[in-house]
Every structure is written in structure tokens, then in C-alpha cells.
N, C-alpha and C positions, 0 to 999 in steps of 0.2 A: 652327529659329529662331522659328517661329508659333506653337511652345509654350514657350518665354521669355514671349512677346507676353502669351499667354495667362494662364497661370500668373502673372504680374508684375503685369501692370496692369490687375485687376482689383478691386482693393481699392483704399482712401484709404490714404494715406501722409503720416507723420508723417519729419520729419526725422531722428531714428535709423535707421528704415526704409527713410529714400532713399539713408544714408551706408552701410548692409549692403548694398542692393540695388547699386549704384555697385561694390564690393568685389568683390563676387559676381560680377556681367558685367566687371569687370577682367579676373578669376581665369579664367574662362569664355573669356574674348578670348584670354586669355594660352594658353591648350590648346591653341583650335583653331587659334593660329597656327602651333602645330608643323604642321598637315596641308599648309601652302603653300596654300591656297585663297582668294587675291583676295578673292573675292566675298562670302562668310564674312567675313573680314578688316576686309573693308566695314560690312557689318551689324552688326557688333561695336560698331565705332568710333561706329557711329550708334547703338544701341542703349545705350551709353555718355553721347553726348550726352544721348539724354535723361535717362538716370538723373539728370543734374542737374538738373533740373528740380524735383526733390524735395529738394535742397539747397541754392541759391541765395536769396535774399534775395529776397520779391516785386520789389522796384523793379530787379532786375538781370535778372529772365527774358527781355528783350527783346536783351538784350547776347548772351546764347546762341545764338542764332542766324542770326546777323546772318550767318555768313560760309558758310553752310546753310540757304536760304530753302526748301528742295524738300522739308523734312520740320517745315517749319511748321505744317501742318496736324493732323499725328500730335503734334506737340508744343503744341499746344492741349489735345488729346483727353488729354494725359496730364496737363496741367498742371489737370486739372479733379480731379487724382485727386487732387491737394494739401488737408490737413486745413486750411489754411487756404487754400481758395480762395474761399468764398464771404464768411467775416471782412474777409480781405486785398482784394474786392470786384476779384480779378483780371480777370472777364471784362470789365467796363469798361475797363479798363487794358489788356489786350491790343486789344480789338475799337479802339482809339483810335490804339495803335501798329501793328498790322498788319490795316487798314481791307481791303484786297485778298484775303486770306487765308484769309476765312469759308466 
């Protein structure tokens, strides 16, 4: 899983790129759910969230994770990876909706 992490989110990402990546950790979820492994299962699902992160519309990232506050933090780190994050002037716009979070 820490070499997904790895390999994935270390580059900017342009919206084609978050819609492959998103594909990709589907496809990937979809495998290792054959092993029965919970926990896997889990990591997947969240690994998933974020990929959207790289697809949503700036003014809707905050709606992402509303009902997943515990991986806020990692979904900053990633949402910085956004080719438009400093145009879209995101960290303003995050640091104003989730003030607690930093």
C-alpha cells in the first residue's frame, strides 16, 4: 500500500491523470478484494477517496470529505498535488473551511 502512496503522489496532477489514477486504484481494489482482507479493503476505499481529489471541481473539495474527517490531513497533502492548486488559490479556501485540520 506505501508503494501506491509512493509511486502515485508524487508528481502534479492534471485532471486526465486523476481520472486514470481513480481507474487504476478501482481496478487494484477490485483484485485485492478477492483476498477477503478487511483492512486492505479499507485502504483501498480510502485510497479511492482521495483519487478524487484530482477530479472534482476546486469549489467542491470540501464536500469530499465531510463524512471522513480522519484523513483530512493526508487529503490536503494530496490536494497540493493539483495542477491547479495554487491558480485555483486552494490553500486559502481549504485553511478557511477546515481551520482545525492544519
Amino acid at each position: 500500500m506505501q508503494v501506491l502512496y509512493k509511486l502515485n503522489f508524487l508528481h502534479c496532477f492534471m485532471i486526465c491523470g486523476g481520472l486514470r489514477l481513480k481507474r487504476d486504484i478501482t481496478e487494484y481494489g477490485e483484485f485485492v478484494g478477492s483476498f477477503n482482507a478487511p483492512s486492505v479493503d479499507e485502504k483501498f476505499e480510502q485510497l479511492g477517496i482521495m483519487a478524487n481529489v484530482f477530479i472534482v471541481a476546486p469549489e467542491s473539495l470540501s464536500t469530499l470529505f465531510e463524512g471522513t474527517p480522519s484523513i483530512r490531513k493526508d487529503a490536503q497533502r494530496f490536494i497540493q498535488l493539483r495542477e491547479d492548486y495554487k491558480s485555483a488559490k486552494l490553500a486559502a479556501r481549504l485553511s478557511s473551511l477546515w481551520p482545525s485540520s492544519s
